[in-house]
N, C-alpha and C positions, 0 to 999 in steps of 0.2 A: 504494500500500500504506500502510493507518494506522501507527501505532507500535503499537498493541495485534497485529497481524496480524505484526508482523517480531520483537516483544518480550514474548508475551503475560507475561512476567513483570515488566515493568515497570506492565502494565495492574494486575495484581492487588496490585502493593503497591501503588501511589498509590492503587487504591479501600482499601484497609485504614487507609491514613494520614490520609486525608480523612474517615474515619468516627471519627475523634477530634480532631474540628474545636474550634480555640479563637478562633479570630479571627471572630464573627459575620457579616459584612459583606463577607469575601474572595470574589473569583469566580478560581479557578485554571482556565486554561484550556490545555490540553495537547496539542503532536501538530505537526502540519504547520505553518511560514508559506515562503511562498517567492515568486519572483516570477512573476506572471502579466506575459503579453503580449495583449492585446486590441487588435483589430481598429478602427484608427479608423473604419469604416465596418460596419453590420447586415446582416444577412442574407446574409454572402458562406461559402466555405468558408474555411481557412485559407490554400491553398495560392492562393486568389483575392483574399486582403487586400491593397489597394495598401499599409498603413502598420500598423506597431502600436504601443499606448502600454502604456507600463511601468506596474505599480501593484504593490504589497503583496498580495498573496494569502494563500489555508489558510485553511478555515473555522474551524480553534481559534483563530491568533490576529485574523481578524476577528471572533469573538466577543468577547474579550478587549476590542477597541478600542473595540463597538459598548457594552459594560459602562461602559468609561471613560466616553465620549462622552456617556452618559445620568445621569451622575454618581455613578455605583459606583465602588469599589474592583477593580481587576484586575489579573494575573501571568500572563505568559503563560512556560509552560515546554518546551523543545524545544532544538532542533541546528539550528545554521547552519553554512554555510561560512566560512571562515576568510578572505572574500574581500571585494570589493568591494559586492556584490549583500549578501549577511549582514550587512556592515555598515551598511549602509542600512535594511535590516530593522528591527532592532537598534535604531537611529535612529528610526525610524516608533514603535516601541512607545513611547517614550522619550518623543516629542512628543506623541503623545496619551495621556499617563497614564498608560501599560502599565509594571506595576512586570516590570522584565527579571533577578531574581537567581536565575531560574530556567534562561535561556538560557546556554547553551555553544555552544562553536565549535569545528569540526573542519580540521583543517588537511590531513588525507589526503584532503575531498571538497569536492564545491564546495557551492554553497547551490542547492535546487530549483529549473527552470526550468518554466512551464507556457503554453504556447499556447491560450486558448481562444478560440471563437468561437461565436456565437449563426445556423447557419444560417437559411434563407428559410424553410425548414419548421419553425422553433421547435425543431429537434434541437440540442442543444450539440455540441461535436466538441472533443476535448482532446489534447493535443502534449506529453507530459511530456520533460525531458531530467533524467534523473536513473541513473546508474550505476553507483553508490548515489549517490546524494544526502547530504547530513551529517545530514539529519531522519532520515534511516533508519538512522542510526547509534549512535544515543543509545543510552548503554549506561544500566545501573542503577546503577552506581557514580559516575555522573553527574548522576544524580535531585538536586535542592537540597532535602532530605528537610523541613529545616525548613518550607521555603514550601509543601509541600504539606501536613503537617500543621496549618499554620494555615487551610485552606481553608474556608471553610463552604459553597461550593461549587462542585463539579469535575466540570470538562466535556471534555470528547474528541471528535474523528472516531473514528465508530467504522466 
């Protein structure tokens, strides 16, 4: 589930805020990150991976990173867990550029888990553990109103 899907009102003010953009150059990128688990090995199912490796996941803040990496400005804004996993998150943004005064952290839920795997037939297959997750917790009163109206521009899973 996006945060537009669980919050459609945090979707419609951050596009209100961001339509009075003053920072030209900002990419605010908003919504999921969490951790994927991928299959040291292709083409298997999940439940047939002998091994799996950790990485940074959520297509908002791998856009966020992919912005930094190419030498833009980027923010990525969301909900972590309060935990081990979040704080590593957190960290990733931090080392590649990702300005983080938009992340919060939730201490009643954990940080998103994701299993994905690329079967033999080119189908993905995905393993969420999340009941809620802290991404799906972000309230509005949590939005960092400033950094998103400096955005000149704002991106989401939608």
């Amino acid at each position: 589930m996006s945060i537009h899907q669980s919050s459609p009102n945090l979707y419609t003010i951050a596009m209100g805020l961001v339509y009075n953009s003053v920072d030209q150059d900002l990419v605010v990128s908003f919504g999921e990150m969490l951790v994927d688990f991928v299959p040291t090995v292709a083409g298997v199912s999940l439940a047939e991976a002998p091994e799996f490796v950790m990485a940074p996941g959520g297509a908002p803040a791998n856009v966020a990173i992919a912005v930094s990496r190419l030498g833009g400005r980027s923010a990525f804004v969301g909900k972590l867990g309060d935990d081990e996993f979040g704080r590593m998150l957190a960290g990733r943004l931090r080392e590649n550029g990702v300005g983080d005064a938009g992340v919060v952290f939730e201490r009643a839920a954990r940080t998103a888990l994701a299993f994905i795997t690329l079967k033999a037939d080119g189908d993905r297959e995905f393993m969420f553990y999340r009941h809620p997750s802290a991404d799906m917790l972000l309230a509005e009163s949590e939005l960092n109103l400033d950094l998103l109206r400096r955005a000149a521009i704002f991106t989401m899973d939608r």
